[in-house]
N, C-alpha and C positions, 0 to 999 in steps of 0.2 A: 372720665372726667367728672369731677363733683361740678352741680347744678347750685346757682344761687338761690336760697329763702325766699332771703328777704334782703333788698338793698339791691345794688345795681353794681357796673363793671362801670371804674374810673376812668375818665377821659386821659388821665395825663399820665399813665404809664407809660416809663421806656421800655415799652415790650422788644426791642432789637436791638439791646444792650444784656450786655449778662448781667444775673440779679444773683443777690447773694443772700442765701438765710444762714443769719445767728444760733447756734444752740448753744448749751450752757457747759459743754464739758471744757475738761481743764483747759484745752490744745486749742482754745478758739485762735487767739492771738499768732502762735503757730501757724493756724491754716491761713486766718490773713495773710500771712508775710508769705507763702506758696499761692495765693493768686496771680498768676498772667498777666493781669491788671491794676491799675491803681486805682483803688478806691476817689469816684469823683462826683461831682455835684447830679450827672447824669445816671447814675448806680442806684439801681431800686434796690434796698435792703428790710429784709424781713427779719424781726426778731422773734425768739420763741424763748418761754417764760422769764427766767430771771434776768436773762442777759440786756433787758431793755431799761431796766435800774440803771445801770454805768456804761452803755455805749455810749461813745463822745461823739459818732457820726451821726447824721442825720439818719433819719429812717422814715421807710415808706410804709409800713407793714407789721402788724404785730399778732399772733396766735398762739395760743396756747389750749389744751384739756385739762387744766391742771386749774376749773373754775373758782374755787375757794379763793386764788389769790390773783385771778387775774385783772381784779379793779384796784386791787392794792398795789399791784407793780404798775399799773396803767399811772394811777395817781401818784407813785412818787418820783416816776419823771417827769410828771405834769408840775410837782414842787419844785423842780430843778431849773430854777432857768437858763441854765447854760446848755439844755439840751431842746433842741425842735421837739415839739408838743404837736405837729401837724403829720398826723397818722391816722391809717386805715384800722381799724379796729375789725377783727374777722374771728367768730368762734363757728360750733358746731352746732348744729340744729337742736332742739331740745334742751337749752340751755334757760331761755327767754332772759339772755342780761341788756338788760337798757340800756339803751345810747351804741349800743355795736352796730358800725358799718353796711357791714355784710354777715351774713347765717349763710351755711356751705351745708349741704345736707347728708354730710361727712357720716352720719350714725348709721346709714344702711348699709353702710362699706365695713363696718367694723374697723373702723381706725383708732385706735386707742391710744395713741401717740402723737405728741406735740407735733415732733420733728418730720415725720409722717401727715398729720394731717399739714403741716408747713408748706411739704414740697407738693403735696395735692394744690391748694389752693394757688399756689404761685405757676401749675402746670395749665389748672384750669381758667387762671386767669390771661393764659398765651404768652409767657413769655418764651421764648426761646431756647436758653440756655440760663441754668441754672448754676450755681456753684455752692457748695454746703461748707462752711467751716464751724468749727468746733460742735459737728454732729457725726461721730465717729459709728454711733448704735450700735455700741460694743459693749454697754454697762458699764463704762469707765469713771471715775470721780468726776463729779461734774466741779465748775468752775466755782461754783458754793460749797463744796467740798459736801454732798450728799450724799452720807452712807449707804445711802439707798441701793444706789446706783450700783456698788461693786458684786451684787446679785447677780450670779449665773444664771436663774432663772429670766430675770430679769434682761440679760444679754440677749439670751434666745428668741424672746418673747419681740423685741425689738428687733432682731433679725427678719423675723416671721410676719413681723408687721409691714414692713418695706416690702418684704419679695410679695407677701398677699397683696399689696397695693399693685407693682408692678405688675401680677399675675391680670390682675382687674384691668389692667392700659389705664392704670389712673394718672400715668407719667406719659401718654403715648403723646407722640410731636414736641418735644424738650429731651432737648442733653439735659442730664444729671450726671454732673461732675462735684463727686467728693476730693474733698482736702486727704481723707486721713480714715483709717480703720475699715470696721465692716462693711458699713456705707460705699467705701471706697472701692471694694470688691464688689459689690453687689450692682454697682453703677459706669463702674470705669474698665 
């Protein structure tokens, strides 16, 4: 389990509700509509980088490693009024960005991954049952259409980063239930 920084654990978690982390590949929407559940006012949801710009639901949670842009997607859902602006702001240790939440001291684990350090924080934070959509960690087009992403090395490396998590019990006491792809194997 990652240990807090800096910052403290929130009182008003539905930690005995399933929570659900956002990633930004194409099939998010996809996995939505494969939840069990209906997304509701009681739904802890965590978003990780892009996809926090145009989710229209509320959100409890927001993380990313991807620091260059994470006050610029913070700030322009904060421009948006039509989206709840009342979120946990959570990065990794040795970052020092202002105004965040919680520091998760995610760097001794070697987590090099959003999606990965996501489901860390959200195990470490107790909640129960987790549910992943649109984080396939198969190197697939993400929902920005990031070329990046279609890298096989890329693919592996994202593999490897989940099971070394896993390998760590950085998941132990939480279901991890993916939506869709390698995530899905690696957890279900």
């Amino acid at each position: 389990m990652l240990k807090i920084v800096k910052g403290k654990t929130p009182n008003d978690l539905n930690l005995n509700n399933p929570c659900i982390i956002l990633g930004c590949a194409y099939n998010i929407y996809d996995d939505i509509n494969k939840l069990p559940f209906e997304i509701n006012e009681n739904t802890d949801i965590m978003c990780v980088n892009q996809i926090i710009i145009s989710f229209p639901n509320k959100i409890k949670h927001f993380a990313s490693f991807e620091s260059v842009y994470y006050y610029e997607r913070v700030n322009i859902r904060y421009q948006n009024k039509n989206l709840n602006n009342d979120f946990i702001l959570h990065s990794p240790d040795g970052w020092n960005i202002k105004n965040t939440d919680i520091v998760w001291d995610a760097n001794k684990y070697g987590l090099i991954y959003s999606g990965t350090l996501a489901i860390c924080i959200m195990c470490s934070l107790g909640y129960k049952e987790i549910y992943l959509c649109g984080m396939p960690m198969n190197g697939s087009l993400k929902y920005y259409k990031d070329k990046h992403a279609e890298s096989q090395n890329r693919k592996q490396s994202m593999i490897d980063s989940l099971k070394n998590a896993k390998e760590k019990n950085l998941f132990k006491g939480t279901k991890v239930i993916s939506m869709s792809g390698e995530s899905k194997k690696i957890f279900n």
